[in-house]
C-alpha positions in Angstrom: 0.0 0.0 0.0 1.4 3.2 -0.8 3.0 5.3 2.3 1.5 8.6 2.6 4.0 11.8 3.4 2.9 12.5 6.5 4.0 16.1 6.4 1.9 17.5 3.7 -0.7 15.9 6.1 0.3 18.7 8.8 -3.1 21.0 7.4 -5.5 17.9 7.6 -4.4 16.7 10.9 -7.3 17.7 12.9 -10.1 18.0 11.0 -9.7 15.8 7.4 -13.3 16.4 6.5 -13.1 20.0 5.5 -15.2 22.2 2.8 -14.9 21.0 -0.4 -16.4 22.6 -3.7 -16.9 20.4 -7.4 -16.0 22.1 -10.1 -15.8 20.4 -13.9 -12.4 19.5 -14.9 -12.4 22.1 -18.3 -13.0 25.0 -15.7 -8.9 25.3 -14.5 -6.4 27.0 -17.5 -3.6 26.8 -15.5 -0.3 25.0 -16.8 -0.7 22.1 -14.4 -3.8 21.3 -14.9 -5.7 18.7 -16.2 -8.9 18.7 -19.1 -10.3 15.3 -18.1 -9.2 11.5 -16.7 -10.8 8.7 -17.9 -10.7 5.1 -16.6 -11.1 2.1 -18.1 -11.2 -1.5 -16.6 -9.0 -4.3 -18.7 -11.9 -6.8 -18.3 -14.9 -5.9 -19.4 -14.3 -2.6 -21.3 -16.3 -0.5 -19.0 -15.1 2.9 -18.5 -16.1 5.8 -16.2 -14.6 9.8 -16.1 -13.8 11.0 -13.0 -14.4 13.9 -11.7 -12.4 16.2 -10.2 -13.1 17.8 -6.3 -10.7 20.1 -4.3 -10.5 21.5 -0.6 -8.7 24.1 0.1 -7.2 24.5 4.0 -5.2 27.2 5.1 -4.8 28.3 1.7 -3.7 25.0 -0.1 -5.2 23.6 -2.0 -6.0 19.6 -2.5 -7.2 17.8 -5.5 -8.6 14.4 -5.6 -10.2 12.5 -8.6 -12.8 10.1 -8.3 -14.7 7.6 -10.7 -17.1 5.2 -10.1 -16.7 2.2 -12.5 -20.5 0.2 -14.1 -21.5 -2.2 -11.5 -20.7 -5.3 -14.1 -16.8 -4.4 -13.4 -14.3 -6.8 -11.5 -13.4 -5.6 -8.1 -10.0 -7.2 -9.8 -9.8 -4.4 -12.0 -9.0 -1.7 -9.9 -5.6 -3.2 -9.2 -5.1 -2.8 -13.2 -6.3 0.0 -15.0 -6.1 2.5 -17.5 -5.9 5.6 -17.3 -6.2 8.4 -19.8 -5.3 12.1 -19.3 -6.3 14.5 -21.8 -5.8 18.5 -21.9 -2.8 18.5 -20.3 0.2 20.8 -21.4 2.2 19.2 -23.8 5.5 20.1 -22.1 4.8 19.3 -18.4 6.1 16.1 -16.8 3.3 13.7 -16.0 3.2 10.2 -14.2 1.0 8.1 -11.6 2.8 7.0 -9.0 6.1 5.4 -10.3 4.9 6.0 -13.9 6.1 8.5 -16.3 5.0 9.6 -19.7 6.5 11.2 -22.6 6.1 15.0 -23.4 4.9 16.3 -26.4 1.2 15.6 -26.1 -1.9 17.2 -24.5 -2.9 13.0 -23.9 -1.1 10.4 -21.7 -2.0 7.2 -21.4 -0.9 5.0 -18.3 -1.8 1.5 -17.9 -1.7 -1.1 -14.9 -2.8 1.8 -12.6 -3.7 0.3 -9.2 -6.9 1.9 -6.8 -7.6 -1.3 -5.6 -5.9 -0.5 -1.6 -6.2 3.4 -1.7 -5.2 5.6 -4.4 -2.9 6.3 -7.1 -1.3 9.8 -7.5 -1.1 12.1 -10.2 1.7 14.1 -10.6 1.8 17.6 -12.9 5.3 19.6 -13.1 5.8 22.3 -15.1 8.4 25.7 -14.5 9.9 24.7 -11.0 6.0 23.7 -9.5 4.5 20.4 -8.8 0.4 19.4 -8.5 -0.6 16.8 -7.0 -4.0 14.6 -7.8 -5.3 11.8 -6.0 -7.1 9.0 -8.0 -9.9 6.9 -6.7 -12.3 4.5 -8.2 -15.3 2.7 -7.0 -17.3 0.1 -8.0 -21.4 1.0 -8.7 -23.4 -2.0 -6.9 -26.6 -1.3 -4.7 -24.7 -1.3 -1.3 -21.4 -1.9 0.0 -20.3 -3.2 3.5 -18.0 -0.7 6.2 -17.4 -1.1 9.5 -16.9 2.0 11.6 -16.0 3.3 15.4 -15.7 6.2 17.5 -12.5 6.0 19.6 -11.7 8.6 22.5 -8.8 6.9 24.7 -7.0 10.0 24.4 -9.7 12.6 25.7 -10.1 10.0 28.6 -6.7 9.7 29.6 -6.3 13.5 29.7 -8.1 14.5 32.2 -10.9 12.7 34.9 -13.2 15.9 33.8 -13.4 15.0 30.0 -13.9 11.1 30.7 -17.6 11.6 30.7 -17.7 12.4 27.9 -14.9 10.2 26.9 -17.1 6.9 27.7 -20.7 8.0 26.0 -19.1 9.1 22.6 -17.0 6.1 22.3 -19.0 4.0 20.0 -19.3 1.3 20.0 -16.2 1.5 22.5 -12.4 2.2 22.7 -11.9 -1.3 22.2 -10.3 -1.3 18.3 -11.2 -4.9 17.9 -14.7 -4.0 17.9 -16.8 -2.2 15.3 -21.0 -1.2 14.2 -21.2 -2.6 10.8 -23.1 -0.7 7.9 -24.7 -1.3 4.9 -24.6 2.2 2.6 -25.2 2.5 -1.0 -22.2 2.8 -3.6 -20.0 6.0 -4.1 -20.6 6.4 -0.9 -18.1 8.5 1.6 -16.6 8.2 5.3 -18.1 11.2 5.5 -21.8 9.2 4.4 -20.8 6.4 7.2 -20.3 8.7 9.6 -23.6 10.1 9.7 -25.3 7.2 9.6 -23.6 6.1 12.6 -24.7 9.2 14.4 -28.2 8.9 13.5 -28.3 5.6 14.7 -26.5 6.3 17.6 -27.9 9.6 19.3 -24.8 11.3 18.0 -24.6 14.8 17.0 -22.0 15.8 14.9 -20.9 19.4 14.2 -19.8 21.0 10.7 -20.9 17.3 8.9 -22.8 19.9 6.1 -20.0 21.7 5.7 -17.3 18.6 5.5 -16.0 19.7 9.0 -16.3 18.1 11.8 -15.5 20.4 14.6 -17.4 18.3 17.4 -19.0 15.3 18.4 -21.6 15.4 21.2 -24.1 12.3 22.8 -26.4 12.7 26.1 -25.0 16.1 26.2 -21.5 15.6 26.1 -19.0 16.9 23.6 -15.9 16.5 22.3 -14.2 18.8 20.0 -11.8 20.9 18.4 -9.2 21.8 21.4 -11.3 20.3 24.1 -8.4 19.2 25.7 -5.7 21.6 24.4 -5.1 23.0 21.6 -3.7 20.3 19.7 -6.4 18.0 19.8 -9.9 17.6 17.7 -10.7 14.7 14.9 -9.2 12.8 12.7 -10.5 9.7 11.1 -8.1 6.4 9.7 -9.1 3.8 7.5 -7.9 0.2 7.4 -8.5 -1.4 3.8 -9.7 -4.7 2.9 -6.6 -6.8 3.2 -4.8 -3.8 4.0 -2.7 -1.8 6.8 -4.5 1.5 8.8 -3.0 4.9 7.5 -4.1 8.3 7.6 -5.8 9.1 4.1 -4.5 12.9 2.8 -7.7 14.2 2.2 -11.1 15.4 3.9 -13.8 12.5 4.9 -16.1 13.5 2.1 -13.7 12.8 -0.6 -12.9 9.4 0.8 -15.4 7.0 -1.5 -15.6 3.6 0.1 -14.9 0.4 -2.1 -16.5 -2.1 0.5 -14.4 -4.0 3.1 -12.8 -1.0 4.8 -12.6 -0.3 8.5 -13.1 2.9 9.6 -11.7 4.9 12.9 -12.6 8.5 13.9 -10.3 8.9 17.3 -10.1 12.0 18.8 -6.2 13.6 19.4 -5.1 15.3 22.0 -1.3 15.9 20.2 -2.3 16.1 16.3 -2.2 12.6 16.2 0.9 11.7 18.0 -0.8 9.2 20.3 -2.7 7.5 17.3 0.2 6.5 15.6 0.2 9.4 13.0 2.3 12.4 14.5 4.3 15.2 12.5 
């Protein structure tokens, strides 16, 4: 599985579920951008565009492409795709992930391209300046299977005062052998799991409309967004299918779910230091 750079993560580390704004792929000019991606499964044939969302925090900006592939593809497919870039300037330096293409065209083609763990990365240079894209697919089928936790060890053991609260958010406890399965329809997000676990739970989340989540609160209790100092809030990892838990480089609503995953939301009280992901 492809190791994430946990610096450019720095932004994120508190809240990866922030605003996010879809905008066609013709609408950016700029030298490092790109027209459109499209994606095509080896198997069947079947191919989907993706379409392109960004977030911007603290004045950076994030880009992430998504597709979601017809319902008739292979899960096996995502470990092997193609991938076609068009509109991009002819003399920038394009790849995905260890693959490079040749300048001197607006189109690249890359094959073998694999979604199938996380995602692939697109990578723009042009004058001295780099972009970055991530690439996710999905499967369409009715309704995928996640399972998903609330874990707040951390706001517990910093203080008797915020245990309280500590014990009635934790859901279904701090215990991360144990999770609330859910059902949820295809192309959905962590973001989309999320909520449904609060609405079945008496949970009330803060800034979920707005792709922030800046508190959680149950029976009256809250934890947020330096509760317990001000390095602490959410953040949310996701273990695969098959896979090892790491800290995704983008907001919970651009996260699409592929089935399989398991998903933690744990509240930090040192930007992530004592979940295993510190800067």
């Amino acid at each position: 599985m492809k190791i994430f750079k946990r610096l450019t993560a720095l932004v994120l580390a508190l809240t990866l579920v922030l605003g996010m704004t879809t905008i066609t792929a013709s609408a950016a000019s700029d030298n490092l951008a790109i027209g459109s991606v499209t994606l095509t499964a080896p198997t069947s044939g079947n191919s989907a565009a993706a379409e392109l969302k960004t977030v911007t925090v603290g004045g950076v900006t994030r880009y992430t492409y998504n597709a979601k592939l017809p319902s008739e593809t292979a899960t096996s497919d995502l470990k092997k795709l193609k991938v076609v870039l068009t509109g991009v300037n002819s003399d920038a330096a394009v790849s995905i992930d260890s693959q490079t293409s040749a300048t001197g065209s607006t189109t690249r083609t890359f094959n073998n391209v694999d979604v199938s763990a996380s995602s692939a990365t697109i990578s723009v240079t042009y004058g001295g300046k780099t972009r970055a894209y991530e690439l996710t697919a999905t499967v369409d089928a009715t309704e995928l299977t996640v399972e998903i936790g609330i874990r707040t060890i951390n706001a517990f053991n910093y203080g008797t005062q915020f245990q309280a609260a500590a014990n009635v958010i934790a859901v279904p406890s701090n215990d991360k052998t144990q999770y609330i399965q859910l059902q949820l329809s295809a192309g959905s997000t962590v973001m989309d799991a999320l909520k449904l676990l609060a609405s079945d739970n008496d949970i009330q989340l803060t800034g979920a409309d707005n792709n922030y989540i800046s508190h959680i609160a149950r029976y009256g209790l809250s934890l947020g967004e330096f509760t317990c100092g001000g390095m602490s809030g959410w953040m949310y990892t996701v273990i695969p299918q098959g896979g090892e838990e790491f800290l995704p480089m983008y907001g919970a609503a651009q996260y699409y779910l592929e089935g399989g995953e398991k998903i933690n939301w744990q509240y930090t009280c040192n930007y992530g230091a004592d979940i295993g992901f510190g800067f």
